[in-house]
C-alpha angles and dihedrals in degrees: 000000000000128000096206104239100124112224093209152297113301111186116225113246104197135339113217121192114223103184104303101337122074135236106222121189121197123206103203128194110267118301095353089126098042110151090011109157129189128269089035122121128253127183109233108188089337091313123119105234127176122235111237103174128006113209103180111282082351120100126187122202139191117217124182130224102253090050087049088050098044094042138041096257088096092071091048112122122173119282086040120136119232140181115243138197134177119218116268127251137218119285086012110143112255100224095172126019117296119266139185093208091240105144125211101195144317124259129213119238109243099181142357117196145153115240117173108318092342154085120225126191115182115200126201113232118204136180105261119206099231136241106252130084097263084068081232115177137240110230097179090162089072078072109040123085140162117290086006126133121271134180107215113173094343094303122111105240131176111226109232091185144029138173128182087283118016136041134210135223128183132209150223129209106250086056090051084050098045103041146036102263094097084065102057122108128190117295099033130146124241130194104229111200110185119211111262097222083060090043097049080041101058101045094041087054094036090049094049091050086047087057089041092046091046101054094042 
């Protein structure tokens, strides 16, 4: 479990393809990964990854090729910033909204702008064909609404505008600081994570106006 508040910007060290999965090495800032132990969870850009092997201040990762190919994790090449958590623990303060760090589907920047005191980045949101066989597709839009939670990146955002196919967040300047939203560009890829009580909210209310449907 994560709570979204990002601890801070690691910078990859070196991606190294096994088979198709992906060895990915993390180089943190001093002492961020103190007592770290293998097997425990990290969010890497909002994905859950396991630790397989601690080196210091040096953290390797596996991930595997349908992660690489849902995330952005895929386009990660060394020198790269990302945006790190470590799992929460009990009794930890939940500064954001809890998150498991399972990503849907990652979303492209569309525009970056100031406007007033704040930093505004739009992303477009389109409808994504799945990963599975039954070519089944990622709506992510059915979840998403206007002042509700977001993970983007692995950060807890609160979305300030929202159109039939793109939301809005706006920034403050400890978050720019902290994270890796100052960096992106145009184009860039983005991990959405939508918040499990929504989610649970949406198809429990969508599947009791389907029977309902169904037996008018």
């Amino acid at each position: 479990m994560f709570t979204g508040i990002v601890q801070g910007m690691a910078q990859v060290d070196s991606c190294q393809e096994v088979g198709t999965n992906k060895r990915l090495v993390i180089q943190f800032p001093e002492n961020a990964m103190d007592k770290q132990q293998l097997g425990a969870s990290v969010a890497i850009n909002g994905v859950c990854l396991t630790v397989a092997d601690v080196e210091q201040d040096k953290v390797s990762f596996d991930v595997i090729d349908t992660t690489l190919t849902l995330t952005n994790l895929g386009a990660l090449v060394a020198s790269d910033k990302v945006n790190f958590e470590r799992a929460a623990k009990m009794g930890d303060e939940v500064g954001g909204h809890v998150m498991s760090g399972h990503i849907m589907c990652a979303i492209e920047v569309m525009q970056v702008r100031t406007q007033d005191d704040s930093y505004r980045i739009r992303f477009v949101v389109k409808k994504q064909t799945g990963l599975s066989d039954d070519s089944s597709s990622i709506d992510a839009m059915r979840y998403l609404f206007d002042k509700g939670y977001v993970g983007l990146n692995g950060s807890s955002l609160t979305i300030c505008d929202i159109g039939e196919d793109w939301i809005e967040i706006s920034l403050i300047p400890e978050t720019l600081r902290i994270t890796t939203f100052g960096l992106l560009n145009i184009g860039d890829r983005v991990n959405l994570e939508i918040d499990s009580h929504t989610q649970a909210t949406v198809d429990t209310v969508e599947r009791i106006l389907q029977q309902k449907g169904l037996q008018a």
